[in-house]
C-alpha positions in Angstrom: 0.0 0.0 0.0 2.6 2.5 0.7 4.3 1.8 -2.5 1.2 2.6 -4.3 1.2 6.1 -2.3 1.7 9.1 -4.2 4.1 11.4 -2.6 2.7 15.3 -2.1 4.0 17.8 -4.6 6.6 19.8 -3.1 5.7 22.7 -5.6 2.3 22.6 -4.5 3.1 23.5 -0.7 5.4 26.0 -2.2 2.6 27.7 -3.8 0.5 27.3 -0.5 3.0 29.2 1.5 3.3 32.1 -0.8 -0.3 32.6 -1.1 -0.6 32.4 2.8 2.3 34.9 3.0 0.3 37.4 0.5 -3.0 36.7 2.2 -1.3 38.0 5.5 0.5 40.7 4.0 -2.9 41.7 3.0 -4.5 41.3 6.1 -2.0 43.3 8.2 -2.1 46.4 5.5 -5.8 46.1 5.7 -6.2 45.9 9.3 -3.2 49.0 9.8 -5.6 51.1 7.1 -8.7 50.2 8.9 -6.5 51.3 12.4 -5.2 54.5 11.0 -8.9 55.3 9.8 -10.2 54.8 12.7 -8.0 57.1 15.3 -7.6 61.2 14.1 -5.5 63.5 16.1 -6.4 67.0 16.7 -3.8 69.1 16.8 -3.5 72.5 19.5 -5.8 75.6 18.5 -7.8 73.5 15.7 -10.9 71.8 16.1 -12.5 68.8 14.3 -15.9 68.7 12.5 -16.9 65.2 12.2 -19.0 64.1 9.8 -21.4 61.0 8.8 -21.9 59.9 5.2 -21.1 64.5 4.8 -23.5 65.3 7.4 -21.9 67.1 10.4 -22.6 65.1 13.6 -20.2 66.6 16.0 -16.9 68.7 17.0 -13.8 67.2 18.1 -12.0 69.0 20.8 -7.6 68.8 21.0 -6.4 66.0 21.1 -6.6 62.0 20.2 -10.2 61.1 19.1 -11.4 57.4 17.5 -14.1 57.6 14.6 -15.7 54.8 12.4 -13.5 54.2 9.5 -14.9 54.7 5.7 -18.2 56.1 6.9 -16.4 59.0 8.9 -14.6 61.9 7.8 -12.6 64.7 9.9 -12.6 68.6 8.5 -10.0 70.8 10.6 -10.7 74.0 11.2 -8.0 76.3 12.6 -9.0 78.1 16.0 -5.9 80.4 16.6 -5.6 84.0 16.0 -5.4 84.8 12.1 -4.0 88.2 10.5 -5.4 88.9 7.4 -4.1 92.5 5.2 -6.2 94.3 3.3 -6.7 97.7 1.6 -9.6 99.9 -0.4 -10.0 102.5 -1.9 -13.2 105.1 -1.0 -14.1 108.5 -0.7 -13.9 111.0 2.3 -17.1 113.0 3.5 -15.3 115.9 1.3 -15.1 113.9 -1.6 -11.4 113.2 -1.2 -10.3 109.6 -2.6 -8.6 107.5 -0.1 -6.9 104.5 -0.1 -6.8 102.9 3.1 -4.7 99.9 3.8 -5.7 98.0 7.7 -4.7 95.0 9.4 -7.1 92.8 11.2 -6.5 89.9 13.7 -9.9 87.6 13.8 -10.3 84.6 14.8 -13.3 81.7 14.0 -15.3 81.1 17.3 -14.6 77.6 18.8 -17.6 77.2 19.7 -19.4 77.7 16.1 -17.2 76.1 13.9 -19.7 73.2 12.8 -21.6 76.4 11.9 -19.3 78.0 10.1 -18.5 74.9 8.7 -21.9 73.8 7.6 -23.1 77.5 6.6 -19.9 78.8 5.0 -17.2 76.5 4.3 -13.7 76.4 5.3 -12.9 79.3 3.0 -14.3 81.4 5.3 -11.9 83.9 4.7 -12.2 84.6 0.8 -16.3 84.5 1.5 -16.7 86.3 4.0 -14.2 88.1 6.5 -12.8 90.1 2.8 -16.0 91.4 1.8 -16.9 92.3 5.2 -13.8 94.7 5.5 -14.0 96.3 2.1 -17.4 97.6 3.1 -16.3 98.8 6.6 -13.3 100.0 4.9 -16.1 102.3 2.7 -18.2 102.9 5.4 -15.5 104.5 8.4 -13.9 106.5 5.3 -17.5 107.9 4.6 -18.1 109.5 8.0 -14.7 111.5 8.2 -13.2 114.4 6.1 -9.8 113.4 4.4 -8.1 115.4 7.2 -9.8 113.4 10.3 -8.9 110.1 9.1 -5.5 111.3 10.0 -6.3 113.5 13.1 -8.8 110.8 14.5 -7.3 108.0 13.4 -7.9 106.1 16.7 -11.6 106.8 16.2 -11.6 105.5 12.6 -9.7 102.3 13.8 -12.6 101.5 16.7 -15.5 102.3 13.6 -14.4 100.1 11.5 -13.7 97.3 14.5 -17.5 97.9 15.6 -18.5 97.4 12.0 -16.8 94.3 11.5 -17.6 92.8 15.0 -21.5 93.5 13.8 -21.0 92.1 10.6 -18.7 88.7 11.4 -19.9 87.8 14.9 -23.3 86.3 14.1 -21.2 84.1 11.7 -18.9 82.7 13.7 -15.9 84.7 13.6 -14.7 87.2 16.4 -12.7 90.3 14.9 -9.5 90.9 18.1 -8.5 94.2 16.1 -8.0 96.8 13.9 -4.8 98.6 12.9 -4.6 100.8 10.2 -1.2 101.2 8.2 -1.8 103.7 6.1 -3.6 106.5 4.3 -2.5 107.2 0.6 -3.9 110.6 -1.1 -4.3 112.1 -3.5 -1.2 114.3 -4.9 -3.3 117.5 -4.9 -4.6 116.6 -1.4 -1.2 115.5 -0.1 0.8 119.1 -1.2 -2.1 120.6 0.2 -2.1 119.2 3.9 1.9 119.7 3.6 1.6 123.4 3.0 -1.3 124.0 5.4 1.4 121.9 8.1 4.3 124.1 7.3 2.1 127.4 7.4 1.2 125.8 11.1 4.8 125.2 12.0 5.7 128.9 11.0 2.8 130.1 12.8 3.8 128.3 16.0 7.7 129.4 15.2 6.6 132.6 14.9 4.2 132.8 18.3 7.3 131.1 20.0 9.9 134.0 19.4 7.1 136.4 20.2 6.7 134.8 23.5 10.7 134.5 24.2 11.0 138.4 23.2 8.2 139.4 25.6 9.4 137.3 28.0 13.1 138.8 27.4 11.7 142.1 27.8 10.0 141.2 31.4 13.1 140.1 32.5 14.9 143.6 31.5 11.9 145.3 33.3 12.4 142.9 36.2 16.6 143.8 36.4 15.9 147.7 36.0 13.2 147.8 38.6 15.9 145.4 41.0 18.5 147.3 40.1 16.6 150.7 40.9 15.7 148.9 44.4 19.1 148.5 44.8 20.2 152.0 43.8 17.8 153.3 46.2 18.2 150.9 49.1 21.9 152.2 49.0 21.2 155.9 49.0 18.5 155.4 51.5 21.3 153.2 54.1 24.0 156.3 52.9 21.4 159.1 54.3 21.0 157.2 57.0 24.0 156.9 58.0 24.6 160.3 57.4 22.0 161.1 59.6 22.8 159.3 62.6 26.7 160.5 61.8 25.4 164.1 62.3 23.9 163.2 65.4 26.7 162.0 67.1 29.5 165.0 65.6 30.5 167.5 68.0 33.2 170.0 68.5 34.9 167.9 70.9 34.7 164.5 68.2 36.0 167.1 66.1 38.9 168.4 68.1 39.7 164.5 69.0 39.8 163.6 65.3 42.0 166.7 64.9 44.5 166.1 67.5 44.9 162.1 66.5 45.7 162.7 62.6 47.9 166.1 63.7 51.7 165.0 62.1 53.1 167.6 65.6 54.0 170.1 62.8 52.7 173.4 63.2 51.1 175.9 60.4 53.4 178.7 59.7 50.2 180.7 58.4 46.7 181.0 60.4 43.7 183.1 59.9 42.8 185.8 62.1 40.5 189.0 62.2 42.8 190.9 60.5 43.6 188.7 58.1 46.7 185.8 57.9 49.2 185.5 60.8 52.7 184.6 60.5 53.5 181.6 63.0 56.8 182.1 64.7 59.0 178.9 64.1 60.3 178.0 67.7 62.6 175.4 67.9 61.4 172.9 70.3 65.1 171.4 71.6 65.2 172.3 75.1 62.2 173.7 75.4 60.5 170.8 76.5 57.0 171.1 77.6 56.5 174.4 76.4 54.3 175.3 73.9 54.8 177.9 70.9 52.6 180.8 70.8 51.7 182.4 67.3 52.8 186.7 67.4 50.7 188.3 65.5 52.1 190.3 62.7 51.3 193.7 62.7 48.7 195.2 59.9 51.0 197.9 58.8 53.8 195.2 58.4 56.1 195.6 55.1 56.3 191.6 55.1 53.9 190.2 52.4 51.4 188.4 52.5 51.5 184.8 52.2 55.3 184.7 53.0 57.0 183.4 56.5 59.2 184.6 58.9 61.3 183.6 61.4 63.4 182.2 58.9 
């Protein structure tokens, strides 16, 4: 009996294995697709919208989330603070074209993106958030003259925020802020405001040196009146003390001033009555203690006047 056996085709097991080695191969990249279908990771500042068969049935906060594979499907929508540049071009309340380039920071609302998805799309931005600024844009410029938009530009900035907020909000996106960049004129409009700012800067130049010159002459006034003060402050201390010096001179002070500048020399000439007496020079060695008397010279005298004797 076992000669009549037929032994099993080795090249039949051979093909056996490599079909059981595909049909696993198979198996794992089916069940690592299924796997990798089934988990979805939700990165920080996006949310998820989940949908069913493209019906939205739910929002998927940060983080790691499992869904039904093939049935399910995951739109991200980004959550973070967006800046978005835009500018237009309107006219002024005096009919001044302006060009008006602003900056807004906006974000979509957490908690209304399965609205925003379901009502707008995720091009949000080209659909709605542009449109909405050109006709803020229009409608701030509108209000102002060409000169307030640059005067009042904080005013125009919190306009066109308040139109925005009234316009985006009930869709699901919050406007943060407004910043405008820039104003562009004009030419006409622009040599215009220049020469009305220089005429102000001369006018201000020119009110400036007039203050400083009146000011200059206050202080002049100001030194002549102190210096008159002073003047007068000195000749009133200088009669004073003229005053009290006359108070306190007498002939005795007089003599005793006299007597301690005298050099012990005496005049050879004095006045009298009759006019000027000789002094007799008397030699005072050996007549100590004594003290020279003046002889008068008599009227008649052929001495002249004015010369000495004794000589």
């Amino acid at each position: 009996m076992n000669q009549n056996r037929q032994p099993f085709p080795t090249s039949t097991m051979r093909g056996w294995s490599m079909s059981a080695a595909v049909g696993i191969v198979l198996l794992i990249m089916i069940a690592i697709f299924v796997v990798s279908n089934s988990v979805t990771t939700i990165e920080a500042g996006t949310r998820g919208v989940l949908k069913t068969f493209g019906e939205i049935t739910g929002v998927l906060d940060e983080g790691l989330h499992f869904r039904t594979p093939f049935i399910t499907s995951v739109t991200v929508v980004e959550v973070r603070t967006q800046r978005y540049e835009s500018n237009s071009s309107a006219a002024s309340r005096d009919l001044q074209t302006v060009t008006t380039q602003v900056v807004i920071n906006y974000r979509p609302d957490a908690s209304q993106v399965d609205r925003l998805v379901r009502e707008i799309g995720v091009d949000y931005e080209r659909r709605v958030v542009d449109p909405a600024i050109q006709e803020a844009l229009k409608a701030a410029t509108a209000r102002f003259t060409a000169e307030e938009l640059i005067t009042r530009r904080p005013e125009v900035s919190d306009l066109i925020l308040n139109i925005l907020s009234e316009r985006l909000t009930p869709r699901g996106v919050i406007v943060e802020s407004v910043s405008i960049t820039d104003f562009n004129f004009s030419p006409e409009f622009a040599r215009a405001i220049e020469a009305k700012q220089v005429a102000e800067q001369d006018a201000l130049r020119a009110a400036r040196e007039l203050e400083r010159a009146r000011i200059e002459a206050q202080q002049q006034v100001a030194r002549a009146e102190a210096e008159a003060k002073a003047r007068l402050e000195i000749a009133r201390a200088e009669a004073e003390s003229l005053r009290l010096l006359g108070e306190v001179v007498s002939p005795q002070l007089l003599q005793l001033r006299f007597i301690e500048r005298w050099d012990g020399i005496l005049p050879r000439l004095v006045s009298g009555d009759n006019g000027l007496l000789t002094m007799l020079s008397i030699p005072t060695d050996g007549m100590l203690g004594e003290t020279p008397t003046a002889q008068p010279t008599p009227p008649n005298s052929e001495q002249p006047t004015g010369t000495t004797g004794g000589e």
